[in-house]
Backbone bond lengths (Angstrom), bond angles and torsions (degrees), N, CA, C in turn:
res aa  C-N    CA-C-N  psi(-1)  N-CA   C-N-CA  omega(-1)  CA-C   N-CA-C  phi
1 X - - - 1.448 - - 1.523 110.40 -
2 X 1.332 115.24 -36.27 1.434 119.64 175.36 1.390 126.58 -60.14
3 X 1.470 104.71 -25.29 2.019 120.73 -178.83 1.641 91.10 -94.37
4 X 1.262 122.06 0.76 1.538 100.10 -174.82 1.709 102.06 -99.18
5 X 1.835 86.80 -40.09 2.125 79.84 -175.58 1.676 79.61 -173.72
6 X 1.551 126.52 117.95 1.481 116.52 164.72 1.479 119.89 -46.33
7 X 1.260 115.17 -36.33 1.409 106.38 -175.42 1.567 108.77 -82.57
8 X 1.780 121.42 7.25 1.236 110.29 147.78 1.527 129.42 -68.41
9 X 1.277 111.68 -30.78 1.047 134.62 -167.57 1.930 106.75 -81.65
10 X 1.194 105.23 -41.72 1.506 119.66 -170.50 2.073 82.73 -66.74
11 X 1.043 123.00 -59.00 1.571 125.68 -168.32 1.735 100.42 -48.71
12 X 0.929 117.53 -53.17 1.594 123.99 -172.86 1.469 108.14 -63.69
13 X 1.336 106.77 -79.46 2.163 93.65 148.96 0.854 132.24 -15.27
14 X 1.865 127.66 -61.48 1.482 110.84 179.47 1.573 111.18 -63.02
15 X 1.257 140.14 -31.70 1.408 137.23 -176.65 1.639 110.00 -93.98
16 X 1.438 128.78 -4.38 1.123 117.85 175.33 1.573 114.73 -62.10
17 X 2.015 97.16 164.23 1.735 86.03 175.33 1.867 73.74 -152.09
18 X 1.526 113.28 159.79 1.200 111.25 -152.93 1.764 86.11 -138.18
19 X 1.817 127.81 168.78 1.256 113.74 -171.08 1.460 107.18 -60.33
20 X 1.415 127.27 168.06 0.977 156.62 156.59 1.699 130.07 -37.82
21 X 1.564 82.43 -69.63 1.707 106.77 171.28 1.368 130.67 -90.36
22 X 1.419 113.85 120.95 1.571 97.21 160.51 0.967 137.29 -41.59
23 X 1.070 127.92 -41.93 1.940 136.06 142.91 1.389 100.33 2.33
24 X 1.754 113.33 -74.88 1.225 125.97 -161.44 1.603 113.28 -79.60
25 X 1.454 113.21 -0.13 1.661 79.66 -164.55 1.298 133.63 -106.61
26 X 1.367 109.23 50.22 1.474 133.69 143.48 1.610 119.64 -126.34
27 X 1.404 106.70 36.76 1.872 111.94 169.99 1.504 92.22 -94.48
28 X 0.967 110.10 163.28 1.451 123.86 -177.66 1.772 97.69 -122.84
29 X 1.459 112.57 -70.02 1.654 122.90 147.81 1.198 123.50 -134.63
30 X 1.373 118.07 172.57 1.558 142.48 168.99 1.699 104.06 -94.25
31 X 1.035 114.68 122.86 1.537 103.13 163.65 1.872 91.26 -117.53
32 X 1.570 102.29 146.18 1.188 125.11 -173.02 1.525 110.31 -148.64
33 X 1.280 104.66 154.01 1.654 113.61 158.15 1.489 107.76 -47.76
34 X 1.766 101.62 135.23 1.206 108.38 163.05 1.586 127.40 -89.04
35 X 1.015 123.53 -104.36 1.300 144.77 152.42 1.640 112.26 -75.44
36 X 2.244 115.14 100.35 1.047 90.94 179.51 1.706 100.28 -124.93
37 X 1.555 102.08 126.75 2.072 92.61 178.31 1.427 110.98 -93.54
38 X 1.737 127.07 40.02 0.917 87.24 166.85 1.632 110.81 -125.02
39 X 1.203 124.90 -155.92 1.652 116.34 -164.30 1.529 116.17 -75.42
40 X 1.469 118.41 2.34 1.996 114.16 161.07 1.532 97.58 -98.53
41 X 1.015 133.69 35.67 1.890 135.95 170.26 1.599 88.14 -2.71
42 X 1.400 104.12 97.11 1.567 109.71 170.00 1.216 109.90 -115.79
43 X 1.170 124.55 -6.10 1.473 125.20 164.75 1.895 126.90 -43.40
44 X 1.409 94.62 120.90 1.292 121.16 -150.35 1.764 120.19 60.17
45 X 1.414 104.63 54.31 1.443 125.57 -174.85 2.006 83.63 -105.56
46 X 1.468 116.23 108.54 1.548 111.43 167.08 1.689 94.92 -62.77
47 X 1.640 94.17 150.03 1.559 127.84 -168.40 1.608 103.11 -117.78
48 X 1.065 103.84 -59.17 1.882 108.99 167.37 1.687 110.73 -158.06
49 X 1.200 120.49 179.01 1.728 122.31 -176.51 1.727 97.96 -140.56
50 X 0.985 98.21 117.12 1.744 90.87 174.28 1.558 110.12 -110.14
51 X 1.547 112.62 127.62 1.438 131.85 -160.61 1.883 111.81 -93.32
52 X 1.074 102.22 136.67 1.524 93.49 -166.67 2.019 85.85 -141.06
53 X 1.481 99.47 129.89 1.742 102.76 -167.58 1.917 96.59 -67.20
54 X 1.269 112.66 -6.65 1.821 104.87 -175.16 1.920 92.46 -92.50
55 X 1.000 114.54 -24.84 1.743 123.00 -168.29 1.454 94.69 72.73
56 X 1.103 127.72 -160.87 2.058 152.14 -168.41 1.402 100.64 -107.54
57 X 1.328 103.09 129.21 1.710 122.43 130.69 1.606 107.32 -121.30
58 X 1.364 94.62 143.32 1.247 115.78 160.16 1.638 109.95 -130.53
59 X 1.553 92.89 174.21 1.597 108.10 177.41 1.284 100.41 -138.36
60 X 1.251 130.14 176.57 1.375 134.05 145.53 1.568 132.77 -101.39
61 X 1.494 103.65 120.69 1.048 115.14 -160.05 1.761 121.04 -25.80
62 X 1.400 106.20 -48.55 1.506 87.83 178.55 1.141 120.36 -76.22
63 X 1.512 127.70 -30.76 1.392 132.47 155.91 1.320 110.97 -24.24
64 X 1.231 138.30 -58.55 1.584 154.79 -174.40 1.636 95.63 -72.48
65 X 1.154 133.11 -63.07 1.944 115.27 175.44 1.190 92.89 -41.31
66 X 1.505 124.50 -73.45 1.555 115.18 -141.76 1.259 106.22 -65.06
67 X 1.292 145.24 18.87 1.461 145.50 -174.65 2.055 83.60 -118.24
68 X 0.909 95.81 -49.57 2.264 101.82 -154.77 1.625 88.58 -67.31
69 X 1.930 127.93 -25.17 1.205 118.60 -177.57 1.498 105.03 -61.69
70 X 1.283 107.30 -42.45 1.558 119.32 -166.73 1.871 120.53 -40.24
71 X 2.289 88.90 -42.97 1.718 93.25 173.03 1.625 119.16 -75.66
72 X 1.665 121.22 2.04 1.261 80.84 -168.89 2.027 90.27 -124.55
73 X 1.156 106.51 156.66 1.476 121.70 163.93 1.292 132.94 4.09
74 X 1.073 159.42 7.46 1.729 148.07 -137.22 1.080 123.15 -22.47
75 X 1.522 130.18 -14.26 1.348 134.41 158.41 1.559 112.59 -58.34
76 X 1.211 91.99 -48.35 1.621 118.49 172.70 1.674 129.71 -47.69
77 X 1.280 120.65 -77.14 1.048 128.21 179.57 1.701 105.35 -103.13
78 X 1.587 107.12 140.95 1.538 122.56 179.34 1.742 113.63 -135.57
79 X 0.718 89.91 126.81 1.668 117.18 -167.37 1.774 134.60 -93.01
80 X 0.936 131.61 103.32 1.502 129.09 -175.13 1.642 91.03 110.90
81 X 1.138 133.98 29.47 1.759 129.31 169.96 1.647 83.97 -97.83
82 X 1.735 78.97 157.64 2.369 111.80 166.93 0.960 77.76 -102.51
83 X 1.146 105.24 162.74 1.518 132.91 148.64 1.129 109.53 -110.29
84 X 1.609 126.20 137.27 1.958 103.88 -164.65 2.340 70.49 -135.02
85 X 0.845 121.20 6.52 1.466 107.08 179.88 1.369 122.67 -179.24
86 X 1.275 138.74 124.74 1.504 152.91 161.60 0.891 117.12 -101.80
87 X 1.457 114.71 146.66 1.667 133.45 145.59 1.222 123.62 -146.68
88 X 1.419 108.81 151.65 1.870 110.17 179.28 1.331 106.95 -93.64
89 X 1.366 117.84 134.36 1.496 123.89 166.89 1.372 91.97 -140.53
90 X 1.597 114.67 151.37 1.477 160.74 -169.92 1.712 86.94 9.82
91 X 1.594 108.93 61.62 1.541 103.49 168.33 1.670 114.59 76.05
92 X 1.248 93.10 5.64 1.904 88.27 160.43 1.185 125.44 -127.19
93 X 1.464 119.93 -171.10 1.368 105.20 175.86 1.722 101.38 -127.05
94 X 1.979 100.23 146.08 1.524 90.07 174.50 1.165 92.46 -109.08
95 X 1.776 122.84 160.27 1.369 142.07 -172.86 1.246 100.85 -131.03
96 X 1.621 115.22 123.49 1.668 108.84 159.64 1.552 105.25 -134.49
97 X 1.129 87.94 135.79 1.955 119.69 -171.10 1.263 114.75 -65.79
98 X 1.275 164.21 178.74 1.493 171.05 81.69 1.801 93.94 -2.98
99 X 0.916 117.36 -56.83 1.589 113.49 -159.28 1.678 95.28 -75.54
100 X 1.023 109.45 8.75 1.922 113.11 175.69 1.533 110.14 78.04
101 X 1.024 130.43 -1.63 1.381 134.41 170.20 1.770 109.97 -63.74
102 X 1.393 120.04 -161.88 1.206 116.90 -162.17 1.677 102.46 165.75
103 X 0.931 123.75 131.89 1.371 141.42 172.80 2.007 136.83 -144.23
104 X 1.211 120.95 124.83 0.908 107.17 177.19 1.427 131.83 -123.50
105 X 1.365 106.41 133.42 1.528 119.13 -169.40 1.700 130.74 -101.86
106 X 1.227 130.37 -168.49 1.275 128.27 -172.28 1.600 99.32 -119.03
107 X 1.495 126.97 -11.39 1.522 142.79 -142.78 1.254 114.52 -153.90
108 X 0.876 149.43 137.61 1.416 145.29 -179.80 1.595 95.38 -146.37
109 X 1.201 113.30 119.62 1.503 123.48 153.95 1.223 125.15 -103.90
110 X 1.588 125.57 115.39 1.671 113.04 -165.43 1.951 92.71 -90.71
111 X 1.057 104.97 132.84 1.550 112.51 163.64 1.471 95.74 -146.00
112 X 1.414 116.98 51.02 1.786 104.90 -177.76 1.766 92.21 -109.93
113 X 1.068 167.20 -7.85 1.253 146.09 152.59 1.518 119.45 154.28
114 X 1.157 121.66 -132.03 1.324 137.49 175.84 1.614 97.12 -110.67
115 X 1.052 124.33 -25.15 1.321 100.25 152.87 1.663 123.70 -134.65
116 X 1.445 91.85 100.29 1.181 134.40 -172.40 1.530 113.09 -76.45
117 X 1.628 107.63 111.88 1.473 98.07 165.89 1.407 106.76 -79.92
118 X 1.246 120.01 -37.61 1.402 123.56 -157.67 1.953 108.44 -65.48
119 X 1.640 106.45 -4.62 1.473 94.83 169.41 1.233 105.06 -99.04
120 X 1.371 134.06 -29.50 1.400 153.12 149.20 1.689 102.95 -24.52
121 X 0.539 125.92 -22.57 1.573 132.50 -159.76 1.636 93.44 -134.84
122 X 1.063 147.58 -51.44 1.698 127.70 164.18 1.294 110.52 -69.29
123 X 1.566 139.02 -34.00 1.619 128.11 -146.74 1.673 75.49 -118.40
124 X 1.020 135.45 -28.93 1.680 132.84 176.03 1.914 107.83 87.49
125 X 1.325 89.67 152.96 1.481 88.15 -151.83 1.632 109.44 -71.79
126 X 1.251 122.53 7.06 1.818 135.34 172.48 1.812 92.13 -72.17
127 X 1.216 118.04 -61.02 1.590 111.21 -179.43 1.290 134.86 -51.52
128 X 1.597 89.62 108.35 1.614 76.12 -179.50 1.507 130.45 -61.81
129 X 1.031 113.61 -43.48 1.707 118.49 176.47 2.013 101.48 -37.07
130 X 1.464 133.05 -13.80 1.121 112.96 158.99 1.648 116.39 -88.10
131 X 1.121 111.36 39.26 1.247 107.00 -176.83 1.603 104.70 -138.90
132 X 1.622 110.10 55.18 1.531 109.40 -170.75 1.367 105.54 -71.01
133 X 1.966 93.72 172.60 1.580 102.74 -165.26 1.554 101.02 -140.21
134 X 1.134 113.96 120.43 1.758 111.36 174.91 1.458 96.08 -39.16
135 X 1.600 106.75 165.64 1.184 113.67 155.28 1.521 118.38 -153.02
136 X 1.414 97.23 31.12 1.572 112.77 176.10 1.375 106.79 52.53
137 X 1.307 125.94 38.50 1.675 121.30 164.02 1.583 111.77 -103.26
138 X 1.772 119.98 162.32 1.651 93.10 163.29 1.304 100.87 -91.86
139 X 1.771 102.61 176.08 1.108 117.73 174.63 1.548 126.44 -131.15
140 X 1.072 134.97 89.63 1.513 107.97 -164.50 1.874 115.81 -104.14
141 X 1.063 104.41 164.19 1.464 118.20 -160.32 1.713 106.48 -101.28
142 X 0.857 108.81 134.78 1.713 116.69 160.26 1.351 124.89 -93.33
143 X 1.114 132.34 132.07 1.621 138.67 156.52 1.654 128.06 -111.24
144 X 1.146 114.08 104.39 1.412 111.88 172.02 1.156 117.78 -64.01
145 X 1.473 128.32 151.24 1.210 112.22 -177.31 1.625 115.55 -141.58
């Protein structure tokens, strides 16, 4: 985050929170049983711990936008739009909104969800894999840094 822009890095800092315990503070994670139904109920049975000499911070993801909104412009970036359609022409991209608007850019970053036009629009709408489906599990994310 620091080679990308310090004040990316300064945003993730202000919302970081790091382990608790001295115990922990060179775990990086715990991997454990999740959810187990069958008759050794090993759920939350640790599986392995992988040690990292900095230990973990995390944030939570929206915690971390609402800090990254802060670096960029308000002219700039607009917030709470669908995207219901894309296309590239002569190296750009066109965007059209649900609210009937439309914009075109040089960049497209998809952070719109599980249902994602923007994979719909890279994997093309014949693929199914752009057509993800919750499945009520968690999930958590890693960041190197």
């Amino acid at each position: 985050m620091q080679l990308i822009d310090p004040s990316v890095k300064a945003a993730f800092d202000h919302r970081a929170t790091t382990n608790s315990w001295e115990s922990y503070s060179d775990v990086w994670i715990d991997i454990r049983y999740g959810q187990d139904t069958s008759t050794e109920k090993r759920a939350g049975k640790q599986l392995h711990q992988i040690k990292c000499p900095a230990g973990q911070e995390t944030t939570h993801r929206a915690k971390l936008l609402d800090e990254m909104i802060k670096l960029i412009p308000a002219e700039i970036a607009h917030f709470g739009e669908r995207v219901v359609a894309m296309e590239e022409k002569n190296g750009k991209v066109n965007s059209k909104f649900k609210d009937g608007t439309a914009a075109t850019h040089t960049a497209v970053i998809g952070c719109d969800g599980i249902k994602s036009e923007t994979w719909k629009y890279i994997l093309g709408r014949e693929d199914p894999a752009a057509y993800a489906v919750s499945i009520r599990k968690y999930c958590h994310r890693g960041l190197a840094r």
